[in-house]
N, C-alpha and C positions, 0 to 999 in steps of 0.2 A: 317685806321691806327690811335690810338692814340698816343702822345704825354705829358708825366708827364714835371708839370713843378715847385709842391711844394707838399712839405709832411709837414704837420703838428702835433705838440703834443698828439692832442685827437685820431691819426692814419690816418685822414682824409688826403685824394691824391688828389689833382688836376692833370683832364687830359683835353688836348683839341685836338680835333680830325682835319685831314686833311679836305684839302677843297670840301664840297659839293655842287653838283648843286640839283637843285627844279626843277621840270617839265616844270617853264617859265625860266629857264637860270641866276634866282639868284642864288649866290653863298653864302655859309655861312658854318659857324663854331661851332659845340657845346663844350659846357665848360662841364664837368661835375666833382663835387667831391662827392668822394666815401667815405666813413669808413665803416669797418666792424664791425658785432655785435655775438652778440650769435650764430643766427640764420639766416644769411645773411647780409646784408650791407646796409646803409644806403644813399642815393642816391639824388644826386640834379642837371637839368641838364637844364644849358640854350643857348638858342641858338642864335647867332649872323647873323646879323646885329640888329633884331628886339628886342632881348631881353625877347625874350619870354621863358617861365618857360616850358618844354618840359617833363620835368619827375621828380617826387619827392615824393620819398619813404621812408619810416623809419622814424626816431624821432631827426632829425637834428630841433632844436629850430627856433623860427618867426626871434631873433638877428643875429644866425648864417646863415641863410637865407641871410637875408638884407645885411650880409657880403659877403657874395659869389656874392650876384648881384651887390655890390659896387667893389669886385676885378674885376667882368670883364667888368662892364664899365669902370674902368678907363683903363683895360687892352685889350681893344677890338683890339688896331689898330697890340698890340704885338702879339693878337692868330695870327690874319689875317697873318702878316708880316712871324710867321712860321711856321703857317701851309703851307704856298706857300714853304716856302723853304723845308720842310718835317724834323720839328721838332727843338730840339736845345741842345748843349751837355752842362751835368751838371754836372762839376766836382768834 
């Protein structure tokens, strides 16, 4: 299950998905944002705790990059927090 938790001018969604386990019993969280294009969407997708860049497709710039992975670290403890709770309302 994902959860949206920002939309952006250029189209671009932020989602972050419910809590996953790993085959040794860590738990973690992927970010991903999306915008659409012509021809598909453009894709960037990292995952938590580690931070690591898991998928990244299309023509989202090296800036807006650097932006995405400065939203979810500072934002890491809020995926965590609800993803546990299964999401959060946005009025």
């Amino acid at each position: 299950m994902t959860y949206e938790f920002a939309k952006y001018p250029d189209g671009t969604i932020g989602v972050f998905s419910g809590i996953g386990k790993k085959s040794n019993g860590e738990e973690y969280v992927r970010v991903t944002f999306e915008r659409p294009r012509e021809y598909g969407f453009d894709t960037f997708v990292v995952e938590l705790p580690s931070y690591e860049i898991v998928l990244e497709e299309g023509n989202y710039s090296d800036e807006e990059k650097k932006t995405f992975l400065q939203i979810v670290k500072n934002g890491s403890s809020f995926f965590f927090k609800y993803a546990r709770l299964g999401g959060l309302e946005i009025a």
